[in-house]
LUMLOFI-899675 format. One record per residue: x negated, y negated, z negated of N, C-alpha, C in turn; residue in three letters. Coordinates in steps of 0.05 Angstrom, whole numbers, plus 5000, padded with zeros to 4 digits. Example, Ala and Ser with C-alpha at 12.3 -4.5 7.8 and 13.67 -1.06 7.14 Angstrom:
BEGIN
473651144844475450904844473650664844ala 474350454858472750214857474249994843ser 
END
This chain:
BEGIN
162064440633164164360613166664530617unk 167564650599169364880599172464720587unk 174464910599177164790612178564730575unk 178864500557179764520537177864360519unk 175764340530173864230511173563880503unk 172963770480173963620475172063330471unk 172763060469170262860468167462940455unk 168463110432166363140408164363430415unk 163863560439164063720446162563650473unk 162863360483161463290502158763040496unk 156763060515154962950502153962750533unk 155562550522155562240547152762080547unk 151962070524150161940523147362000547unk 147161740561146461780582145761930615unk 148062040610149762210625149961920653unk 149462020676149761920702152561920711unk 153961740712156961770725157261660747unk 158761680761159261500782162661430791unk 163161280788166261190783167361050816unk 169061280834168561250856171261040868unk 171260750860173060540864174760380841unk 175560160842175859930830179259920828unk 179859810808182459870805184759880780unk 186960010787188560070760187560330739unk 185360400755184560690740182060730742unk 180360600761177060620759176660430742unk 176860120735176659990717176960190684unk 178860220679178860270657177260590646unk 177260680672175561000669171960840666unk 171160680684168460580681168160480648unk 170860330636169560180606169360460592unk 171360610593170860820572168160990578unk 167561040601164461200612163361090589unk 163160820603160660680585159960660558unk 162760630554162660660509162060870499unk 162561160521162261340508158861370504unk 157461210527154261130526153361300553unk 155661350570154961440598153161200613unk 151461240639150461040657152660980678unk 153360860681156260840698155660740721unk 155460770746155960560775158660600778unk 159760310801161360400800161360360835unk 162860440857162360480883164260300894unk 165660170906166860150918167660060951unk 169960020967169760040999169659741002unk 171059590989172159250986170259190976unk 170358800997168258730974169258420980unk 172358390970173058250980173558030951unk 175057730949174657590928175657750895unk 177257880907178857950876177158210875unk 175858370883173258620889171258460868unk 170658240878167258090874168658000841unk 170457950833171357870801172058050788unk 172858280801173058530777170058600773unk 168758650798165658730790163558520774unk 164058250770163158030754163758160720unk 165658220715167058260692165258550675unk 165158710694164359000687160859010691unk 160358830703157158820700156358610680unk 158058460671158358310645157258470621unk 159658780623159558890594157859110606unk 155559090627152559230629153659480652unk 156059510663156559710678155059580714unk 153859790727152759700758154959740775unk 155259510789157859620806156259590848unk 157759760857156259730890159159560903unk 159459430920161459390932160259350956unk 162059440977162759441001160459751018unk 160259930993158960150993160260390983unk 161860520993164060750978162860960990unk 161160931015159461251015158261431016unk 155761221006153161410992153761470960unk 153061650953152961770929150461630913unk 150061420896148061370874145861580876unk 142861520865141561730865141861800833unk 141962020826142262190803144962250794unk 145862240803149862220791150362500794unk 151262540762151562810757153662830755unk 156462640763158762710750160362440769unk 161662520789164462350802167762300778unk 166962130773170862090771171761840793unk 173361930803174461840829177661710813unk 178861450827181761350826182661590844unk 186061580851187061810860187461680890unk 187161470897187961450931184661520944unk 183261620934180361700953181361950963unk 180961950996182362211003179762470994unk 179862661000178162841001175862861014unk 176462791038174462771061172762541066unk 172262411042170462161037168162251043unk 166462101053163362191057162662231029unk 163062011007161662100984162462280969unk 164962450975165362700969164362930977unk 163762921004161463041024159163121005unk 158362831005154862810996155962980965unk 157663030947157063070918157063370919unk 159463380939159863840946156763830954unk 155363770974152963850980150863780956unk 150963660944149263610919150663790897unk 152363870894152564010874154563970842unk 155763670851155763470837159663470830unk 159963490801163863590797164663310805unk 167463280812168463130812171563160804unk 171962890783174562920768176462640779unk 178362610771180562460773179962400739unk 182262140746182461990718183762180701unk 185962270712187362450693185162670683unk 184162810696182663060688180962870677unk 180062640663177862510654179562460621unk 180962440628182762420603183862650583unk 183962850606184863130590182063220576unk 179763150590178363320574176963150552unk 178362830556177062650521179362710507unk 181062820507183962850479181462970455unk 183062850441182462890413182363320405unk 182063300380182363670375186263620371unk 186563400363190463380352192363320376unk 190763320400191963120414195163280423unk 196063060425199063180439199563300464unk 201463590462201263720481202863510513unk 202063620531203663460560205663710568unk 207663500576210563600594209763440617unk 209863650637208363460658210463510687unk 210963290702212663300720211063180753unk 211763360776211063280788212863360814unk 213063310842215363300859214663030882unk 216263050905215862870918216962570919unk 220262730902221462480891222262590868unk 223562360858224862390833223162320810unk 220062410812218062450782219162190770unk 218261880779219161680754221861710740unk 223261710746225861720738226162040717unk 225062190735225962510715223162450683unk 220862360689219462290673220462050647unk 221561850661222561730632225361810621unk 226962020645229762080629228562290604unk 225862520606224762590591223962450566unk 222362270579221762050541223361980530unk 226261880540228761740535229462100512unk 229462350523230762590512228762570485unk 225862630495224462560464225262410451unk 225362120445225861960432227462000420unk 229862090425232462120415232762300402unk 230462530399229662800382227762650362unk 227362460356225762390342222062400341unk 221162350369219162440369217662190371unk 215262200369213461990379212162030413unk 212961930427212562040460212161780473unk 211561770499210661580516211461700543unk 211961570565211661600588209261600602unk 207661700611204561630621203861760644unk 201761700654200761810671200461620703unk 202261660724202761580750204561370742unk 205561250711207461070713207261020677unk 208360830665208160640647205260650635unk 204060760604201860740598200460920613unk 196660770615194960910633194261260609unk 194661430612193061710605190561640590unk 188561470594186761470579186861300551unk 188361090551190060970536190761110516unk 192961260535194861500513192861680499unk 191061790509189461940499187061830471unk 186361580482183661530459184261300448unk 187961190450188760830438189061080399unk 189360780385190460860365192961050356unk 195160980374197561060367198361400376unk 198561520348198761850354201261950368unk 200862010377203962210400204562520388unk 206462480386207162820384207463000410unk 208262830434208062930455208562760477unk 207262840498207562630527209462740551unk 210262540559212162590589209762510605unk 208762670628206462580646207562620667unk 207462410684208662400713205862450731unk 204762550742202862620765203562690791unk 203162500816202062590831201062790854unk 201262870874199363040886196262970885unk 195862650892193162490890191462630860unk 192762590835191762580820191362940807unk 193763040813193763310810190063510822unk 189563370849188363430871185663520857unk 184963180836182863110821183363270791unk 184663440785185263510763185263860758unk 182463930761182264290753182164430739unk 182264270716183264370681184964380670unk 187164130677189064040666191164320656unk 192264280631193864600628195464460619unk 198964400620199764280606201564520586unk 203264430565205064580555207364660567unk 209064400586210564670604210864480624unk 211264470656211064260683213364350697unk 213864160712216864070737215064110760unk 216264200780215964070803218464090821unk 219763860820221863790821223463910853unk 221463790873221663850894218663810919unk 219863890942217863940960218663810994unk 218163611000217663581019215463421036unk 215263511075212263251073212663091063unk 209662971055208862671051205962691049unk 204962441046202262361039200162601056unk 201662781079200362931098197962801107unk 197962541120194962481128192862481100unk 193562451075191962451055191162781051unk 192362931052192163151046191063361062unk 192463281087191263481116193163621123unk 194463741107197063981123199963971095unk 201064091103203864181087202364371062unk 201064561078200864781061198164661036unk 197064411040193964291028196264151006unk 197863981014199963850995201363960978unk 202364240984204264430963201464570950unk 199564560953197664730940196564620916unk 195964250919195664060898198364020887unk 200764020899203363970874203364290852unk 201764510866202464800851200664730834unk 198364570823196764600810197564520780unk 200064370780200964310755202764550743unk 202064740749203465020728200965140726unk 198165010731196565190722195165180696unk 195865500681195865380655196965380635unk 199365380638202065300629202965560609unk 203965400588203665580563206465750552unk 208565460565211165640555213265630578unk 213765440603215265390614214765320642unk 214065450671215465270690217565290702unk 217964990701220364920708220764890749unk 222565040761222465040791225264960799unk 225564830828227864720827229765000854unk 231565200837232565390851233965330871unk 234765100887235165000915233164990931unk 229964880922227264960929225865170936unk 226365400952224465620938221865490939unk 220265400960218065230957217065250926unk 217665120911217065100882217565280872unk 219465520870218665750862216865900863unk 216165890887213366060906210965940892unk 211465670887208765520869208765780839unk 210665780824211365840804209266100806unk 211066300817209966560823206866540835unk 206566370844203366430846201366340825unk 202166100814200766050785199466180765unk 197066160761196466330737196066140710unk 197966300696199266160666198466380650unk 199566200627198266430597200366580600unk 199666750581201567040579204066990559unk 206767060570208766960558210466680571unk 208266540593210266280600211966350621unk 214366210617216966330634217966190654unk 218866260672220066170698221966060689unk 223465800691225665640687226165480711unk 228465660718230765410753232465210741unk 232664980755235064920750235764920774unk 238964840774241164830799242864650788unk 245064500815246464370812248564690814unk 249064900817251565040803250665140781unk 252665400779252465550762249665630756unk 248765660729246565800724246766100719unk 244866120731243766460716242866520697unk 242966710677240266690654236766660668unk 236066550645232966360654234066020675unk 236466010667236265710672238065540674unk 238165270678239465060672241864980693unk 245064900688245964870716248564710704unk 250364710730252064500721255564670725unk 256664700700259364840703261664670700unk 263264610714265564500719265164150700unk 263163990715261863800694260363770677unk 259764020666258764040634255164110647unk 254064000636250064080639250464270618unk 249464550620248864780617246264910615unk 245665040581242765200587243665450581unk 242465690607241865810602239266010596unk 237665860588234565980590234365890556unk 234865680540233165660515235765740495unk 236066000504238666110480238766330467unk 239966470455239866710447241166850466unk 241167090480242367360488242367160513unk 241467060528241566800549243267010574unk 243167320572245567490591247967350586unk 248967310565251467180562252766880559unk 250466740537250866580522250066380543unk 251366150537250465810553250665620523unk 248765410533249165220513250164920522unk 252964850519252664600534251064250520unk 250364220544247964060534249863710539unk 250363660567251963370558254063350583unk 255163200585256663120611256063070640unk 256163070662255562960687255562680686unk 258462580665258562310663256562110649unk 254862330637253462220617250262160629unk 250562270651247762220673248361930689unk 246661730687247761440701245461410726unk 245861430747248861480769248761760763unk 251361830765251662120767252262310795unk 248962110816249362140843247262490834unk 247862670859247262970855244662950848unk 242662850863239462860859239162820839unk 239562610813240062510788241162680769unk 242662860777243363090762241963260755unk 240063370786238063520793235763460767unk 235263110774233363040757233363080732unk 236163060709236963040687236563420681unk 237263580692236463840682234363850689unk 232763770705229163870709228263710669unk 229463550668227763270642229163530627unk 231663590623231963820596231064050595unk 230664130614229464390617227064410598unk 224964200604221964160595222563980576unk 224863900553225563810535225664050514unk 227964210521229264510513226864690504unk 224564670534222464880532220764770506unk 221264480497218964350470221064430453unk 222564500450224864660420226364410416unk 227164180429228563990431231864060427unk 233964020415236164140405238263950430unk 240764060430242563950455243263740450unk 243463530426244563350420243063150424unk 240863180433238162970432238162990464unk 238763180480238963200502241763060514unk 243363050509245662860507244662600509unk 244162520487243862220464241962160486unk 239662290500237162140508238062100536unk 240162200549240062240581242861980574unk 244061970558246561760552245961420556unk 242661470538241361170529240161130563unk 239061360572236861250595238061140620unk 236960940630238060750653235960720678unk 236260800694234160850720232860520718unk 230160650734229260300743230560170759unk 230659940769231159760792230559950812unk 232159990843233059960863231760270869unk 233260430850233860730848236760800851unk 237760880879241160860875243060620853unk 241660390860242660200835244560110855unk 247260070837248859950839248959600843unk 249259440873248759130867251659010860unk 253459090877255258900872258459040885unk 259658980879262759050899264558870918unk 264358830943265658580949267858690975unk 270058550965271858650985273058940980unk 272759110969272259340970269959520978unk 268259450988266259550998264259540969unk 262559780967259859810942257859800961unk 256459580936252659610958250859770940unk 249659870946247560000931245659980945unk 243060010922240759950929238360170924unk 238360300942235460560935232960470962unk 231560230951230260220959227460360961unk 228460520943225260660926225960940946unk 227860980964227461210987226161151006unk 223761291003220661181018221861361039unk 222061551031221261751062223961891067unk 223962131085226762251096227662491077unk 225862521054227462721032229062611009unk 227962291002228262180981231562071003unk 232061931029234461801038236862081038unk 236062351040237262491057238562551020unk 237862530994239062540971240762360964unk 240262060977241161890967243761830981unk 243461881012246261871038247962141021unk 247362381010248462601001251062400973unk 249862250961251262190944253461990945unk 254861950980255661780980257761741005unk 260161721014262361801033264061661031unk 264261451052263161401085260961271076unk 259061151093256860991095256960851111unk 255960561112254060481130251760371119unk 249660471133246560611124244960351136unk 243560221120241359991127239460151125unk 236760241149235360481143232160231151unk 229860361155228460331171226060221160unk 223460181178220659971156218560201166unk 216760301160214560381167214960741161unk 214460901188215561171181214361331166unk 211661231171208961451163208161661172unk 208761671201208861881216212062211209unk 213762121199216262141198217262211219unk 219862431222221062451242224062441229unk 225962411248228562361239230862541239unk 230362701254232862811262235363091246unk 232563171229233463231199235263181191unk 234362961179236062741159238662711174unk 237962641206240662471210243062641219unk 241962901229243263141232245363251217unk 243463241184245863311160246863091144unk 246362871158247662581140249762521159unk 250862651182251662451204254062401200unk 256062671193258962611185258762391164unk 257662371152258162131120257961831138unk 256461821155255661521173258461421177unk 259461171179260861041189259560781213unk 257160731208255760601216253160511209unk 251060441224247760351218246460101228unk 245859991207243459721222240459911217unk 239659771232236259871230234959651235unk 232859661220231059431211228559581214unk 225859311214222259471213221759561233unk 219659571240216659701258218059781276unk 218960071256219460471266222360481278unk 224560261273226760331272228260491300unk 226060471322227160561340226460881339unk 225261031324225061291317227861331303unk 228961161291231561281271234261311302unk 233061091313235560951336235461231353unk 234061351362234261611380234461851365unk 233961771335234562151327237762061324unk 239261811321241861731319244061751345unk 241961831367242461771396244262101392unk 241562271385240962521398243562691375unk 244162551359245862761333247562651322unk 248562411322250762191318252062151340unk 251562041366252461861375254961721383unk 256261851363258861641360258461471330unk 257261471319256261261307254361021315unk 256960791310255660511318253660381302unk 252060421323247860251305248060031316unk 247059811300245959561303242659521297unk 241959481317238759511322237659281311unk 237459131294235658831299233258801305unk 232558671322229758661332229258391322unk 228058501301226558271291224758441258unk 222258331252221358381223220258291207unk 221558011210220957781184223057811160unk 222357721137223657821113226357721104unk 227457491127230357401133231757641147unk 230557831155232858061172234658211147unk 233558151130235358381111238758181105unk 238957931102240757791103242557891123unk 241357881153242257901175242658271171unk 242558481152243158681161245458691147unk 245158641114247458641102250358461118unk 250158181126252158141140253658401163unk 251558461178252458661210254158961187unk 252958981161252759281150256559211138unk 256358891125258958811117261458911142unk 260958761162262358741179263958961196unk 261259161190261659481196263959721176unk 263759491146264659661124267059681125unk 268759801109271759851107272559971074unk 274259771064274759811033274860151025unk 272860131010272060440997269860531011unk 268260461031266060491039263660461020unk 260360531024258860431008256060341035unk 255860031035253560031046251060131021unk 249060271046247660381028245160281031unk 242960151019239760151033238160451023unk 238160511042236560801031235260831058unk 233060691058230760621081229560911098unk 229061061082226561331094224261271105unk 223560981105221360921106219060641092unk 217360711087216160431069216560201080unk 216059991057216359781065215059541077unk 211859581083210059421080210259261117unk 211859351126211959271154213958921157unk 214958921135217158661127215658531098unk 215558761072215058621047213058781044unk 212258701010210358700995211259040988unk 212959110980213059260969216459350973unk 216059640959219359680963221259480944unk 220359460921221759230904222659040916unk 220758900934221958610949223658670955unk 223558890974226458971000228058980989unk 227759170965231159120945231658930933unk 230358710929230058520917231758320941unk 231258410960231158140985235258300988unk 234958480993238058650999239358610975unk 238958570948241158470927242258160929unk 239758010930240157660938242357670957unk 241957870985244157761009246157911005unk 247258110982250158200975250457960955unk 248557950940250357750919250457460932unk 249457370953250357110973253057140986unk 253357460997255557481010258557490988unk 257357600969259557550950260857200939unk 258657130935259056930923260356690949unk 259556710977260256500994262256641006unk 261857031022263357061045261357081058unk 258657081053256357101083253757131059unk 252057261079248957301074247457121081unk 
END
């Protein structure tokens, strides 16, 4: 099956698949196999109560499902689509290279059912930032008058977008390394990659296996990638990409731009890449003020979303209007409350030490509520170039004594409060110690650097659990 080719073009009918896990994306990749008149199994590692009721459902509408079997390969399966958390090194990935046998991701399962009309992808990908730079993008379409969606790694599923009724003129696609990994066709019309640091290393195997799956989203690429010129990392992706003839390198920067790209002059968001005589000419596109928070990374984010707006022939006023309307999700540098003088903010969604070390950047003095599960993380980075901003730190979770010695070794005149404890009442107990620490015009900050699953459910709770005890302390004087 050749890179472009389309449902009508493919011939399912009883075609062997094997759909390798259960889920937000094997579910819905197994119904479509099937309709299209594929033989579908489906594999999975679980076979636990809510496992045994998704597979009740899908062998209902005639699909075979294996559970508590993820690593033999079916006999005859001519074709893997895999969800995106199966690492590489699965046995039944094993068994399919040795058999002979492709294997796709949902996304690459989707690119190659689009229609012959289907709408081109702007596709974004990075270690942080993608949700947020992905819907400040749909927010910029919309406001150009387009028919667009957010999809992909976040709001509608890709296959959805691709084979539901409702026509798109074009998509914001947030992807992944996972999904990128599974994806060897994919070409979009023009891609971000916002930024580069570790993560998801045990999934991947090395630094260099992870930047190799984030480079794969400029492959292809017809008019634009977009690289972030504080990155070279992502430039180096850029330059090694093979794209069609004519697609152009586009930086942005938080300064001045150069011609071929986007930057920020005395306030004003600035293009220099989608203009005429671009040696001279800038086009200003909207305000700093007009980016909400108008913390630096968010800036960063707001010219990556115009850049690959600009690169679709999107005009400056829609780029304005769309970055004006758009409002981050929950507990993304969100603002909770002001008490005393002191601001709390909430970025609980800084999983790791690239996403905190943007968020501590946007913010002078601090005291920093950090901590929760490292992921094999090291600290001393972060706390190296965050330290002057510190006024003070609680630490909370598992890991926190990894934060407590890179704080030892490169702060140490910054006063930490350690709590030893990691039941889901400590966050009460940090905001009080973080209060106590603060001083009118300070900002306590939650900007963790590490996940959450060591206390909550999810990073939502944590910020969930850290807004309740500012807005307790507001409302009584205590958490």
């Amino acid at each position: 099956m050749g890179i472009g080719e389309v449902t009508e073009q493919l011939d399912w009918n009883g075609k062997k698949v094997t759909v390798a896990g259960l889920g937000v994306s094997g579910i819905p990749a197994a119904r479509v196999l099937h309709g299209l008149g594929a033989v579908v199994t489906v594999v999975n590692d679980g076979d636990d109560e809510r496992s045994r009721a998704q597979a009740a459902e899908l062998e209902a509408e005639g699909i075979t499902v294996r559970l508590g079997d993820g690593a033999t390969l079916p006999s005859g399966t001519e074709l893997i689509v895999t969800t995106p958390g199966w690492r590489p090194d699965k046995p039944l990935f094993t068994a399919a290279a040795e058999a002979g046998v492709e294997i796709w991701g949902d996304v690459e399962l989707a690119w190659r059912l689009r229609g012959p009309d289907a709408a081109p992808w702007l596709a974004v990908t990075g270690t942080n930032g993608k949700t947020t730079t992905v819907r400040m993008l749909a927010s910029i379409l919309e406001a150009a008058g387009l028919r667009t969606a957010a999809v992909g790694n976040i709001g509608v599923s890709l296959l959805d977008a691709v084979l539901g009724e409702e026509r798109y003129d074009v998509l914001a696609v947030e992807l992944s390394s996972y999904q990128l990994h599974w994806a060897p066709s994919v070409a979009a019309h023009s891609a971000a990659v916002l930024n580069l640091a570790p993560d998801h290393l045990d999934w991947h195997g090395s630094m260099e296996a992870y930047a190799a799956d984030k480079g794969r989203i400029y492959e292809g690429n017809r008019i634009a990638c977009v690289y972030n010129v504080a990155d070279k990392a992502t430039e180096d992706l850029v330059v090694e990409a093979d794209v069609e003839e004519g697609c152009r390198a586009i930086g942005f920067t938080l300064g001045t731009p150069g011609p071929s790209q986007l930057g920020v002059v005395e306030g004003i968001l600035v293009d220099r890449a989608f203009v005429e005589n671009r040696q001279k000419n800038a086009q200003e596109l909207a305000e700093v003020s007009d980016v909400q928070p108008p913390a630096p990374h968010n800036i960063a984010n707001a010219l990556a979303a115009a850049a690959l707006a600009r690169a679709f022939g999107v005009d400056a006023k829609a780029v304005r209007d769309g970055l004006k309307a758009f409002r981050p999700d929950p507990h993304r540098i969100e603002l909770v409350e002001e008490v005393q003088g002191v601001t709390y903010v909430d970025d609980s969604k800084a999983t790791n030490t690239h996403a905190a070390e943007a968020s501590l950047a946007a913010y002078d003095p601090i005291v920093w509520i950090a901590g929760g599960l490292a992921k094999g993380a090291t600290f001393d980075e972060l706390v190296e170039k965050s330290a002057k901003r510190l006024r003070g730190a609680v630490l909370i979770g598992a890991d926190r004594a990894l934060i407590r010695e890179a704080l030892t070794r490169h702060a140490p005149e910054v006063p930490v409060v350690d709590l030893d404890r990691t039941d889901t009442g400590a966050m009460s107990e940090a905001v009080r110690e973080a209060a106590r620490m603060a001083r009118p015009g300070d900002t306590v900050l939650l900007a963790p650097a590490c996940a959450s699953m060591d206390m909550f459910t999810n990073y939502n709770k944590r910020g969930e659990a850290f807004a309740d005890a500012v807005r307790a302390l507001a409302a009584t004087g205590d958490a």
